[in-house]
Structures are given as structure tokens and as C-alpha cells.
C-alpha positions in Angstrom: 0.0 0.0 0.0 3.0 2.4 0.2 2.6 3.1 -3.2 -0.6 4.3 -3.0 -0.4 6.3 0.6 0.1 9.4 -1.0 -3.4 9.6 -2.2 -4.9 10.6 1.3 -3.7 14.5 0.3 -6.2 14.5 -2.9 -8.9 12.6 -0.6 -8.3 15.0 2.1 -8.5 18.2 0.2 -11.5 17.1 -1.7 -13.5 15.9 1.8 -12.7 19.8 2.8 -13.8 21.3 -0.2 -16.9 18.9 -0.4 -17.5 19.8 3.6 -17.9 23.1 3.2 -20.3 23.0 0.7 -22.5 20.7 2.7 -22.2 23.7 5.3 -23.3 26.1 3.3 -26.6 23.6 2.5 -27.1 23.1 5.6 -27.2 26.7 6.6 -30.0 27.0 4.6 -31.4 23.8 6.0 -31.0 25.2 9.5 -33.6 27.9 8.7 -36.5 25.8 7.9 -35.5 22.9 9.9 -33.6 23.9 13.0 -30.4 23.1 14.2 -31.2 19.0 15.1 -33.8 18.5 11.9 -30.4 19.9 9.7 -28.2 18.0 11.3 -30.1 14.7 11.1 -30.6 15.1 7.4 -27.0 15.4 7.2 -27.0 11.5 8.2 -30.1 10.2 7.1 -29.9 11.6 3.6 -26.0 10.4 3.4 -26.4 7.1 4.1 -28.1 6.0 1.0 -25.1 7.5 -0.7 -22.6 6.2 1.4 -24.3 2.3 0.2 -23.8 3.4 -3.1 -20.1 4.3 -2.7 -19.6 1.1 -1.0 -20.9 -0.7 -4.4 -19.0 1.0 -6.4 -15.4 -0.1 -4.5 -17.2 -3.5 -4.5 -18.2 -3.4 -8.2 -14.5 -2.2 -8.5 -12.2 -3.8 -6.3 -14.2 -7.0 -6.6 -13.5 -7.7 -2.6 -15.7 -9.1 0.0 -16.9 -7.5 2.8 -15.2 -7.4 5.7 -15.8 -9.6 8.7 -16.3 -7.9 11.8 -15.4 -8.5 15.8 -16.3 -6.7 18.7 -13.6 -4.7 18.7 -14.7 -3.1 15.3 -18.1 -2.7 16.7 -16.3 -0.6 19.7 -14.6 1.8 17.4 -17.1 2.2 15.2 -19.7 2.9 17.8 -17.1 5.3 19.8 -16.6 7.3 16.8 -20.4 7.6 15.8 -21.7 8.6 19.3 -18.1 11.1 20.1 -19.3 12.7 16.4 -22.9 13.3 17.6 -22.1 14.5 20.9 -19.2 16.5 19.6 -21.6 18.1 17.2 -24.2 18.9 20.5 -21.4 20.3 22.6 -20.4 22.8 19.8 -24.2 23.9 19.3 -24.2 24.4 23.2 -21.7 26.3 23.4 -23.1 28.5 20.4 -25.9 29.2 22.4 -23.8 30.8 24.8 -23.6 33.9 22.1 -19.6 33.3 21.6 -19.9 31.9 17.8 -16.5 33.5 17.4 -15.2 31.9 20.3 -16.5 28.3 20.2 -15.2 28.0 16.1 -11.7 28.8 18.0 -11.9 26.5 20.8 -13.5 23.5 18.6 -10.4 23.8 15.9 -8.1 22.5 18.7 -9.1 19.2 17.3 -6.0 18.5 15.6 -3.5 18.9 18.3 -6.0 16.3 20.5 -6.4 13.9 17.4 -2.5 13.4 17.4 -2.7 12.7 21.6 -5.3 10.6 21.4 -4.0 8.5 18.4 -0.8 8.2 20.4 -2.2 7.0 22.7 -5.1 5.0 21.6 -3.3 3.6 18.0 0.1 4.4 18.6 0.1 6.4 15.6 3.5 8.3 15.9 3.7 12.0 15.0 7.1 13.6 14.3 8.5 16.5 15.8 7.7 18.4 12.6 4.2 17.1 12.2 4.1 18.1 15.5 4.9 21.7 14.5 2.7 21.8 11.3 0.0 21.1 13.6 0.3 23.2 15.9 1.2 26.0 13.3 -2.3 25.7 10.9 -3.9 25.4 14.5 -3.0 29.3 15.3 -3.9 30.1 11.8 -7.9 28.4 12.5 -7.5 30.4 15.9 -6.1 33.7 14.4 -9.0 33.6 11.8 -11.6 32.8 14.0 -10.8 36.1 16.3 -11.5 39.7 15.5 -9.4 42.6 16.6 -10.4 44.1 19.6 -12.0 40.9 21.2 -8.8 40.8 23.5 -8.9 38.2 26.8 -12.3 39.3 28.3 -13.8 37.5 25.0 -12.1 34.1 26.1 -13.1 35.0 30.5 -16.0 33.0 30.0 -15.3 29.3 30.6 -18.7 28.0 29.3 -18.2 28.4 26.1 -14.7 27.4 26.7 -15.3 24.6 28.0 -18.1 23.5 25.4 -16.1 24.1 22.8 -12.5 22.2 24.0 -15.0 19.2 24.9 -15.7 19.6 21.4 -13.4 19.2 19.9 -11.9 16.7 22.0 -14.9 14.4 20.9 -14.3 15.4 17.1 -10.9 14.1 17.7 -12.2 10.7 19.3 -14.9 10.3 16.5 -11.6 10.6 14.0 -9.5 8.2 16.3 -12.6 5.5 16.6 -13.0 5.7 12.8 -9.5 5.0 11.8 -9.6 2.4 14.5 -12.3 0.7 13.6 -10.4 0.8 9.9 -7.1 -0.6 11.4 -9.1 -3.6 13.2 -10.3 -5.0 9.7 -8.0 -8.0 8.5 -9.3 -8.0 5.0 -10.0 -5.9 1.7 -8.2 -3.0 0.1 -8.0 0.3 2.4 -10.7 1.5 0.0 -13.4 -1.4 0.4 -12.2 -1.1 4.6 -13.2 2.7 4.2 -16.4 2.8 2.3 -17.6 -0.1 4.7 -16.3 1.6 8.2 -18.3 4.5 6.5 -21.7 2.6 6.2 -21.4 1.0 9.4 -20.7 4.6 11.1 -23.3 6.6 9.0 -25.9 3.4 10.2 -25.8 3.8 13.7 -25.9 7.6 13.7 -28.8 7.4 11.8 -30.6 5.0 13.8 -29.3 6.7 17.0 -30.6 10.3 15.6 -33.7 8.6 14.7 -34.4 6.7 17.9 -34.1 10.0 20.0 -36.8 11.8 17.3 -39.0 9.2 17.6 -39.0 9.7 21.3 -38.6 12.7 22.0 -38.9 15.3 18.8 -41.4 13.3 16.5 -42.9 16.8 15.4 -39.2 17.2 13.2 -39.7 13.9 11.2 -41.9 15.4 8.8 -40.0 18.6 7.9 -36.8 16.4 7.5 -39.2 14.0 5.2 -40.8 17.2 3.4 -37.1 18.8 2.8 -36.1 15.8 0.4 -35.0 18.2 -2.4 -32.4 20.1 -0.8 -31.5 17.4 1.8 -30.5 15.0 -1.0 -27.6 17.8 -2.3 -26.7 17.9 1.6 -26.0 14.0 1.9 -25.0 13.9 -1.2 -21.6 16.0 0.0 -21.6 15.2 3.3 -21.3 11.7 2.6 -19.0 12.4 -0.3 -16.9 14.5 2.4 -17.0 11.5 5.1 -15.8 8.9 2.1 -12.7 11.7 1.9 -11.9 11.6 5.6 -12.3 7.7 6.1 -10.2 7.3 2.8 -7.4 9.4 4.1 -7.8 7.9 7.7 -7.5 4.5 5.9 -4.0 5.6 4.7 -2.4 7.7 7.1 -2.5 9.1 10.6 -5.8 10.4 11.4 -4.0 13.9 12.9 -2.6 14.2 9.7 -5.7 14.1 7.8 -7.6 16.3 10.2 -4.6 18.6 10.0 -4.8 19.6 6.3 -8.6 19.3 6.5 -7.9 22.7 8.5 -7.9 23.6 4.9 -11.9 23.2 4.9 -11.6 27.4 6.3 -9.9 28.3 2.9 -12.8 26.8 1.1 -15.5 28.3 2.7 -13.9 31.8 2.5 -14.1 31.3 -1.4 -18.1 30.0 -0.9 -18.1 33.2 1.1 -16.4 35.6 -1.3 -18.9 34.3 -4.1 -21.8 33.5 -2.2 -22.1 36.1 0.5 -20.2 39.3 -1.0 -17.4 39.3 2.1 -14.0 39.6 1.6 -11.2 38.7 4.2 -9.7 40.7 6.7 -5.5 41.4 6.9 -6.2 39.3 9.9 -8.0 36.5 8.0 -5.5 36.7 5.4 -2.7 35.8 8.3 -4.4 33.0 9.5 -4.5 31.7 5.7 -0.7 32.0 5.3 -0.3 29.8 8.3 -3.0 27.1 8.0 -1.0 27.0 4.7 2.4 26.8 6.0 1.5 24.4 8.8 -0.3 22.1 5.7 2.4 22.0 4.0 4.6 21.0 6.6 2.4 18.0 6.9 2.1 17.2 3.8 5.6 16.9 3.6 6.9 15.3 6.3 3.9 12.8 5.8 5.5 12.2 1.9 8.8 12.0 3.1 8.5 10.0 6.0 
């Protein structure tokens, strides 16, 4: 596979760019749907599409599924349910009014993917990696501030808090879903992907669905109603989840997460064209080092 492990930059880059276009659907989704109706669509309408990727590597590869153990089903799991809750933690903290804030907090993913996957998968990190992290990190943090905010804006813990916690559960959904890659014994790292996606996308959906059916059963209609739309928002969030898994299938998962810091450049284009804002010298600083601390990533990760 060594020949092949460079692929998980293209894969990577094109689960960003697709990512932030599902944001920007599902910012319109949000509107007529609410925060939890949008964010269920993003599953239940990307699952059906996630199936149809798995056929495809089927049709193509020609490999059989993959057996599974309990230990797949742990990963798996772990990374489904850390994804939801990381997602509920970050909308919590939003409602503490510190949008700003929280987007800062939450993009200290990274730097906990690459502790966790020490210590969890023994995935080793050198000290350059190390320092490309850390380097787009500041850049994700630099854009995500405004002048003038100064330390009063980061006083309040709540938010703080939230939005670490956050991010620390992104950082074990990427760590369970590599995991549960690593655990599988057969098939090329592209039939182990497109099936750890399934498997993943399956039991969020039935999770999400559970908790609608008992508790918010007045949102299943409006997510049923909003086919149209919903349909263009699982079609590239699962499209974006196929990018991550296939990059987690062939190389650290910080690694991956760290050039998906990228995801930020893309949606300043969607909102230069969409939304008629341009970027701040500020912004434009945070660029140049989410960048720099990319391409530091990308090359120690090729010349490793």
C-alpha cells in the first residue's frame, strides 16, 4: 500500500472542499429545519449515498466485505456517538452567544487527534508534524478572532469549555474511525473505508432517529418534506465522510484532520462568491499559516 499512501492529500482536500459546501446547504437547512432537523438530514440523507459508494469499491475492487469482531463494533460505535455529541457540545456552546469563540476552541481538534492517536493507535507524530499542527492550529484560531475581542472574550469558561470538549470528541470520532479501519484484516484500504463509513453513517442514523422518535417526533416530517435540498446535503456530506475515512485508511488520522484545516480556505471562497465578504489582513494571516502548517504536513507525511 506504500505506493498508494500518498493519495490521502487529494482525498483530504476534496473531503474539505466537499465539507464546506454541505455547510453552506445546511445553513439553509437550519432555517426551515432547526439546528437538530439539519443536522439529522446530514446522516439520514448520506447514508443512502454512502451504500452506493460502498458498491461502487465493491463493483471495483471485486473484494468481500469485511468480517467484523467486537472490537470493530467498539470503534465504530465510539466514533459515531463522540461525532454526535461532539456536534451537541459545539451547538451548546453557540448558544452561549460566543460563535467566534466556540469556532476557536473547537479547531483544537488536531492537536487532540494526534494525543489521542498516540495514545489510543500508537500512531507516531514527528516532531515536525508536530509543529505543522500546531502552526495551521494558530492560523484556524487567528481567523476565527476579530481585533479588539482581547482576553475578556475568552473570560468566560462555558463556552470554553463546550467548545474544547468539542473538539476533543471530534478528535475521538476521527480516532474510533480510523480504529475501527485498522481492526479490519481484509480488503483494500478502500473497500475497509467505504464499509467503516456505512457502518458509522448506520448507527448515527438509527441513533438520531431513535431519539426523534422519542422525543422530537414533530421534526420527522419537515426532515421528510425537505427531500429536495437534503438530497444535495447528503450527497456531499457523505461524499466528504468517504474523503476523511479514505485518508484515515492511509495515514494518521492527525494528519488528515490537519490539512482538513484547509476546509476554512474553502469556505472563504463559498463566502467571497456566495455572501459578498471579503477577508480581513487578519484573516489573510491565519490563511498563510494554515498554509504553511499544511504544508509541513504534507511533507513530512511524503517524506516520512
Amino acid at each position: 500500500m506504500n505506493e498508494l499512501a500518498w493519495l490521502w492529500i487529494p482525498v483530504t482536500l476534496f473531503a474539505a472542499a466537499a465539507q464546506a459546501g454541505r455547510n453552506a446547504v445546511q445553513r439553509s437547512l437550519t432555517e426551515r429545519l432547526g439546528t437538530l432537523g439539519a443536522t439529522q438530514v446530514r446522516f439520514l440523507y448520506g447514508f443512502p449515498f454512502a451504500l452506493l459508494f460502498l458498491s461502487i469499491v465493491t463493483h471495483i475492487t471485486g473484494d468481500a466485505w469485511p468480517s467484523v469482531n467486537g472490537r470493530y463494533l467498539l470503534f465504530a460505535t465510539g466514533g459515531a456517538a463522540a461525532q454526535i455529541a461532539a456536534t451537541a457540545l459545539m451547538l451548546a456552546a453557540m448558544r452561549e452567544r460566543a460563535f467566534v469563540v466556540v469556532t476557536a476552541w473547537t479547531k483544537t481538534e488536531p492537536i487532540q487527534v494526534a494525543v489521542f492517536a498516540l495514545v489510543v493507535l500508537s500512531d507516531p507524530l514527528s516532531l515536525w508534524s508536530i509543529a505543522g499542527i500546531i502552526v495551521a492550529t494558530v492560523g484556524v484560531v487567528l481567523m476565527s478572532t476579530k481585533p479588539g475581542m482581547g482576553a475578556q472574550a475568552f473570560s468566560d469558561w462555558r463556552p470554553a469549555v463546550f467548545g474544547i470538549a468539542s473538539g476533543a470528541f471530534f478528535a475521538f470520532s476521527a480516532v474510533g474511525f480510523r480504529g475501527a479501519i485498522l481492526t479490519l484484516e481484509s480488503g483494500s484500504f478502500a473497500m475497509r473505508a467505504s464499509y467503516t463509513l456505512v457502518w458509522s453513517l448506520g448507527i448515527q442514523v438509527a441513533m438520531l432517529v431513535a431519539w426523534m422518535v422519542c422525543f422530537k417526533r414533530s421534526l420527522i416530517g419537515p426532515c421528510l418534506r425537505a427531500w429536495r435540498t437534503s438530497l444535495l446535503g447528503g450527497l456531499l456530506g457523505a461524499s466528504a465522510s468517504q474523503g476523511w475515512f479514505l485518508g484515515f485508511a492511509l495515514t494518521a488520522a492527525a494528519n488528515v484532520r490537519t490539512l482538513g484545516l484547509v476546509e476554512v480556505l474553502f469556505a472563504q471562497l463559498l463566502s467571497r462568491r456566495i455572501f459578498a465578504q471579503s477577508a480581513s489582513r487578519r484573516e489573510l494571516g491565519g490563511i498563510l499559516l494554515i498554509v504553511a502548517g499544511a504544508v509541513v504536513i504534507v511533507i513530512t507525511a511524503v517524506t516520512a
